[in-house]
NUNUKE-38594 format. One line per 3 residues: number of its first residue (from 1); their letters; for each residue x, y, z of N, C-alpha, C, O, CB. Coordinates in Angstrom, 3 decimals. Glycine has a CB too. Layout:
% residues N
NUM> A> X/Y/Z/X/Y/Z/X/Y/Z/X/Y/Z/X/Y/Z | ...
***
This chain:
% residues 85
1> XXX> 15.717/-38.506/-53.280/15.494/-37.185/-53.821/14.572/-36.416/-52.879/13.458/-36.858/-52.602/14.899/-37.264/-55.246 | 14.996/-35.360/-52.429/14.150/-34.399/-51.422/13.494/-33.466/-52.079/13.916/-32.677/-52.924/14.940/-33.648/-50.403 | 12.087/-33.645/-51.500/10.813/-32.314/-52.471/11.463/-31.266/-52.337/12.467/-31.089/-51.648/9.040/-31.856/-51.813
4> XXX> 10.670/-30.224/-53.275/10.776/-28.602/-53.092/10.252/-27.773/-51.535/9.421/-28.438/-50.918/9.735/-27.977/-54.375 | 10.446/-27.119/-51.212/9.898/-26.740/-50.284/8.502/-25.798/-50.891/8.490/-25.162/-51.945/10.985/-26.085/-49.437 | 7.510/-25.909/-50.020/6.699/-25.337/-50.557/6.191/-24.074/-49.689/6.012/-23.856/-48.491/5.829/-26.264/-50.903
7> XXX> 6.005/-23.136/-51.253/6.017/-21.684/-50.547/4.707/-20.794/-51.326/4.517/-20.395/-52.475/7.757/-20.808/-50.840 | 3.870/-20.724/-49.915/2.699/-19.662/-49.879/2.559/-18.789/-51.226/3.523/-18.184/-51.694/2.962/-18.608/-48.620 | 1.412/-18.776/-51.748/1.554/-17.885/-52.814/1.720/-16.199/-52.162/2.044/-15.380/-53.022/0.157/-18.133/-53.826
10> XXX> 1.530/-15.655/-50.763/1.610/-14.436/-50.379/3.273/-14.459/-50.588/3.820/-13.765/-51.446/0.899/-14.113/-48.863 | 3.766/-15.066/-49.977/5.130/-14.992/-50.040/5.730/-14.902/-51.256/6.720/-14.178/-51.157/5.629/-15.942/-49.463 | 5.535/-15.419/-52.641/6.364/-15.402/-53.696/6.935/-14.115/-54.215/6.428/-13.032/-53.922/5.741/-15.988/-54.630
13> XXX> 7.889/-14.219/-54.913/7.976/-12.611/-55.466/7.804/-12.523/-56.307/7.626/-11.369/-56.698/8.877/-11.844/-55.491 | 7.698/-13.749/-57.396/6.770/-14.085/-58.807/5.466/-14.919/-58.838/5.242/-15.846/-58.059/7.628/-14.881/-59.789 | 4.729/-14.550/-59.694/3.396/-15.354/-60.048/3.430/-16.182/-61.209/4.202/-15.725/-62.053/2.246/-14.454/-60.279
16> XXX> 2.732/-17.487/-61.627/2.874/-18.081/-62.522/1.045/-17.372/-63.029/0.252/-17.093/-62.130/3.400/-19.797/-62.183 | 0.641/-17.178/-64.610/-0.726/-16.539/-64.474/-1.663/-17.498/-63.804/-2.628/-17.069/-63.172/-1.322/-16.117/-65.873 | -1.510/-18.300/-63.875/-2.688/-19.641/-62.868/-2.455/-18.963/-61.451/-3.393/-18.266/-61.065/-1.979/-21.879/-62.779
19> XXX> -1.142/-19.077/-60.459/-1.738/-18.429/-59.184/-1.728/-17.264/-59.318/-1.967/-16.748/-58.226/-1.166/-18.652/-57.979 | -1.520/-16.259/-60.377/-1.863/-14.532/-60.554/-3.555/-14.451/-60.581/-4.087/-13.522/-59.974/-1.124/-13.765/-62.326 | -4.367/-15.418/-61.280/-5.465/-15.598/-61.359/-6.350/-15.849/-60.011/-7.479/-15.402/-59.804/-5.456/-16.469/-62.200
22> XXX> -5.587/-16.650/-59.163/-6.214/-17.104/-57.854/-6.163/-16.101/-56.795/-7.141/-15.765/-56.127/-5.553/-18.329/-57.330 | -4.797/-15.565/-56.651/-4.205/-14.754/-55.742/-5.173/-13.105/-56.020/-5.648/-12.561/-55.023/-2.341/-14.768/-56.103 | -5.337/-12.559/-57.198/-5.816/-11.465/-57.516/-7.124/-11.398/-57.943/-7.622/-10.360/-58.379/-5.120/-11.003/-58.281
25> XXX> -7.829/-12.664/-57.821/-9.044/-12.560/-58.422/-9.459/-11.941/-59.585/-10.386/-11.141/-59.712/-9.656/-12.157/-57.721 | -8.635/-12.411/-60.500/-8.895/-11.765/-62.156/-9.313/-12.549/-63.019/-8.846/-13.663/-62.782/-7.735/-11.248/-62.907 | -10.052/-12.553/-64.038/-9.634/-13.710/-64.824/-8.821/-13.753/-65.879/-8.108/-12.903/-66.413/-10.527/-14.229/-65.238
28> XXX> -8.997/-14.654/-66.052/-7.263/-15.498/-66.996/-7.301/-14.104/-68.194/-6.552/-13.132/-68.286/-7.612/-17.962/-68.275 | -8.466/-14.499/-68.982/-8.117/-13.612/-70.018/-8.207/-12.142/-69.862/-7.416/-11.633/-70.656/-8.839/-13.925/-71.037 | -8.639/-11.527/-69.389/-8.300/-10.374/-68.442/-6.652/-10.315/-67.538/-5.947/-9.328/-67.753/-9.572/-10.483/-67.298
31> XXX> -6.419/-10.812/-67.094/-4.844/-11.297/-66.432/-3.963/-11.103/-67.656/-3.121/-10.204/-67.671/-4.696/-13.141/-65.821 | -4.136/-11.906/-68.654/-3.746/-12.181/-69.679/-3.372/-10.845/-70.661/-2.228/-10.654/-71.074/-4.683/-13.059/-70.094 | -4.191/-10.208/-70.881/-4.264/-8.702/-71.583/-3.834/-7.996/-70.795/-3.010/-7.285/-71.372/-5.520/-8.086/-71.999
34> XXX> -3.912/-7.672/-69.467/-3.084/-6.811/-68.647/-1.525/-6.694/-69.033/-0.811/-5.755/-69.386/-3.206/-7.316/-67.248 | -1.270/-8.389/-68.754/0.225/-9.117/-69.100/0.475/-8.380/-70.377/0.928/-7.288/-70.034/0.248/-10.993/-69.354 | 0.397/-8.442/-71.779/0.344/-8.222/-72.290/0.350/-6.722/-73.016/1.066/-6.384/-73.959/-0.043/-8.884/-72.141
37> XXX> -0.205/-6.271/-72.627/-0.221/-4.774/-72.156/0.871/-3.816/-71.861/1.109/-2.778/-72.480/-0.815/-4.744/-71.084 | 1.864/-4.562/-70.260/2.343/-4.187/-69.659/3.780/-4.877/-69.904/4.738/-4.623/-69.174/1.649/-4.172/-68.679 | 3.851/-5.795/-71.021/5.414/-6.772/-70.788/6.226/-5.770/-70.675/7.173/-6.105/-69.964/6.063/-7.875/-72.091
40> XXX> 6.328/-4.443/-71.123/7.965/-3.613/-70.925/7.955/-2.622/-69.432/8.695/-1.706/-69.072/8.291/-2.252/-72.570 | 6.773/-3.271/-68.792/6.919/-2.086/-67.804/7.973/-2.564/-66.191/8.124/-1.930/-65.147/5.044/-1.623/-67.347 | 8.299/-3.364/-66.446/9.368/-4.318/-65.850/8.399/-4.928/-64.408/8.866/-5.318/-63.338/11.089/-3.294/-65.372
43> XXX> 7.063/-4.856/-64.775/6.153/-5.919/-63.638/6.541/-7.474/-64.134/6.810/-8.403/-63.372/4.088/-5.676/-63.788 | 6.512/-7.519/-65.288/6.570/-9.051/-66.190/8.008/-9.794/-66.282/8.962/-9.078/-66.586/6.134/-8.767/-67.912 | 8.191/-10.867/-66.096/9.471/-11.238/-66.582/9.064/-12.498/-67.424/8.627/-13.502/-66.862/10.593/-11.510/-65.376
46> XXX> 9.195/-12.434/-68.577/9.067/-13.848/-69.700/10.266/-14.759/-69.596/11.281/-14.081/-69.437/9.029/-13.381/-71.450 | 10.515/-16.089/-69.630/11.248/-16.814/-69.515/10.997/-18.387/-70.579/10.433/-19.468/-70.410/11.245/-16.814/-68.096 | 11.699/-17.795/-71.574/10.412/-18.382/-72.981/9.381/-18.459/-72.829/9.017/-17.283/-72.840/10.354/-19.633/-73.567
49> XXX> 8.382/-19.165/-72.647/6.763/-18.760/-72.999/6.621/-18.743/-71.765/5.682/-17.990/-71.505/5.626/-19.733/-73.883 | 7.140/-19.255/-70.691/6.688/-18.765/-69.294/6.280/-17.533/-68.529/7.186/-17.129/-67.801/7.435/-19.021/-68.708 | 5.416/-16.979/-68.496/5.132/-15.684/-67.817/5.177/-15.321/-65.978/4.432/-15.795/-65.120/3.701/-15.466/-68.332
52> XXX> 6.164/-14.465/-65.819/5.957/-14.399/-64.250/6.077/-13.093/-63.946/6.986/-12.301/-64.195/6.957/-15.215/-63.361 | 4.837/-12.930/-63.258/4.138/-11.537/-62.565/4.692/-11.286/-61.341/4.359/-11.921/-60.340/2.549/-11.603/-62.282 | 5.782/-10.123/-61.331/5.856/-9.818/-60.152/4.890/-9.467/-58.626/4.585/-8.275/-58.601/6.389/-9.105/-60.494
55> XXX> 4.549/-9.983/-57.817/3.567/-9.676/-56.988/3.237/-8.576/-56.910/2.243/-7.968/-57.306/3.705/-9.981/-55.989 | 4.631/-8.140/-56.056/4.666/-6.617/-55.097/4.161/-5.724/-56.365/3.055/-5.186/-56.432/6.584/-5.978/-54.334 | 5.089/-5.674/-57.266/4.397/-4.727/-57.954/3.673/-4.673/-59.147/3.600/-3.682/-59.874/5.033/-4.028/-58.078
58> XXX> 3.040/-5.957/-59.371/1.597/-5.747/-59.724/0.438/-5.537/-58.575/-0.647/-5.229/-59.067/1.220/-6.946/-60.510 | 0.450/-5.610/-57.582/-0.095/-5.052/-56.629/-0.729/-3.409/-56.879/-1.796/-2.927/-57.258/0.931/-5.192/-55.637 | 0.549/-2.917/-56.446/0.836/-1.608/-56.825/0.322/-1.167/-58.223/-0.496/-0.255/-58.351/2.244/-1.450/-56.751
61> XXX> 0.622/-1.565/-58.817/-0.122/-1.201/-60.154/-1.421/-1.528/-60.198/-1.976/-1.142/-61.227/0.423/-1.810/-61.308 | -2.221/-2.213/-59.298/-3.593/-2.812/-59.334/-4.020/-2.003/-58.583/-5.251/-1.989/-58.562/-3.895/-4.200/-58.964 | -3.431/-1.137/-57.786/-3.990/0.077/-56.457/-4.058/0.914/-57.416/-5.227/1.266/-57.572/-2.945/0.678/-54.958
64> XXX> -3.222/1.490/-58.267/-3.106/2.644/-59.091/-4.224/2.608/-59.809/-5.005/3.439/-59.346/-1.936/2.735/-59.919 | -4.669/2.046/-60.711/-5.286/1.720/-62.226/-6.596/1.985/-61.360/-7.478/2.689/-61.850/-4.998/-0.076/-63.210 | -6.771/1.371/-59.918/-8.411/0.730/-59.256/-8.652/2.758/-58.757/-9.605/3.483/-59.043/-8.243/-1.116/-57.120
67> XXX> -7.711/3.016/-58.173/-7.783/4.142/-58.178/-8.159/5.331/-58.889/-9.009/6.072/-58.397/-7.158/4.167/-57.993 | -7.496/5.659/-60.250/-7.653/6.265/-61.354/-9.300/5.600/-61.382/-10.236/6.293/-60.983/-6.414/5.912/-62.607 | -9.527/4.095/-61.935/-11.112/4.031/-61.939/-11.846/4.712/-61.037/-12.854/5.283/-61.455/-11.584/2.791/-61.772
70> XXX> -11.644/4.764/-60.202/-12.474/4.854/-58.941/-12.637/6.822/-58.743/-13.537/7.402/-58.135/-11.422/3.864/-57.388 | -11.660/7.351/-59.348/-11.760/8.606/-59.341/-12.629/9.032/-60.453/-13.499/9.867/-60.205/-10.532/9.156/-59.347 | -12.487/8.501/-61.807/-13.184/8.837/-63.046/-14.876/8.623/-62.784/-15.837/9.259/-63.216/-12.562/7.815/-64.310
73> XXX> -14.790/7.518/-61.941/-16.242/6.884/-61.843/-16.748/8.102/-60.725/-17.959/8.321/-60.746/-16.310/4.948/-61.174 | -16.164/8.678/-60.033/-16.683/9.435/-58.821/-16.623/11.483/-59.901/-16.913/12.589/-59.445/-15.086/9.043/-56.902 | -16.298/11.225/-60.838/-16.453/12.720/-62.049/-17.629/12.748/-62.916/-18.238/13.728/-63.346/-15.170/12.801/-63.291
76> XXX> -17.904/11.145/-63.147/-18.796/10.735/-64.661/-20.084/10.190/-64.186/-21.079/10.225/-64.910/-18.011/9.414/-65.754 | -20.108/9.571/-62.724/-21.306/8.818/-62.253/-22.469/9.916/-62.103/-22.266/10.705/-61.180/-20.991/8.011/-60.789 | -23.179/10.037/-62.545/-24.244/11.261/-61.688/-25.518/10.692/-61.165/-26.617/11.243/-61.110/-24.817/12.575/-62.747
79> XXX> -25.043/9.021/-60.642/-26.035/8.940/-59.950/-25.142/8.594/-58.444/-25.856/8.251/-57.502/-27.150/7.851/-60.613 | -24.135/8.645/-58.273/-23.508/8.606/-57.171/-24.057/9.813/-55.704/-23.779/9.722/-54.508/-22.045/8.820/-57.767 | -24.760/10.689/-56.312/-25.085/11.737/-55.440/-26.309/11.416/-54.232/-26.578/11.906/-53.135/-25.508/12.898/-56.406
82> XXX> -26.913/10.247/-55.136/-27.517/9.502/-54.384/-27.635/8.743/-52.946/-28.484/8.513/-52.084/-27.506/9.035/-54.949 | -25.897/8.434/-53.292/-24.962/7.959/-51.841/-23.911/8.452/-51.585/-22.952/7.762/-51.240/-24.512/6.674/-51.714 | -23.852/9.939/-51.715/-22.804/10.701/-51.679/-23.014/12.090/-51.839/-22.430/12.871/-52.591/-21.996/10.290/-52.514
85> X> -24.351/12.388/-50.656/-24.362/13.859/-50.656/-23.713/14.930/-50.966/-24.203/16.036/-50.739/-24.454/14.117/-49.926
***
């Protein structure tokens, strides 16, 4: 019987949430509620209780969301002026 070949988590085009957790630096239950969140937005594919996170575009959706934060925080912070003449 010949192993699987084994393939890089950069390379996959699905995540299992254990390497979604490693690969993205999230944690589980955080990962978890995202998942959850998002099952109809076609990032997720369920395969009975199995969950698999598309990479590429949870990526993309992790640029977006960090973004939107990152803009709200740069409207609401008013101590940012501090480091941001």
């Amino acid at each position: 019987m010949s192993e699987q070949p084994q393939v890089e988590i950069k390379d996959k085009f699905c995540l299992t949430i254990e390497e979604a957790v490693a690969y993205f630096n999230i944690g589980e239950k955080k990962l978890r509620k995202i998942v959850s969140d998002n099952m109809d937005t076609g990032v997720i594919i369920q395969n009975g209780v199995k969950i698999l996170i598309k990479r590429k575009l949870f990526e993309d959706y992790l640029k977006d969301i960090t973004a939107i934060s990152l803009s709200i925080c740069l409207h609401n912070c008013s101590r940012l002026h501090l480091f941001y003449p």
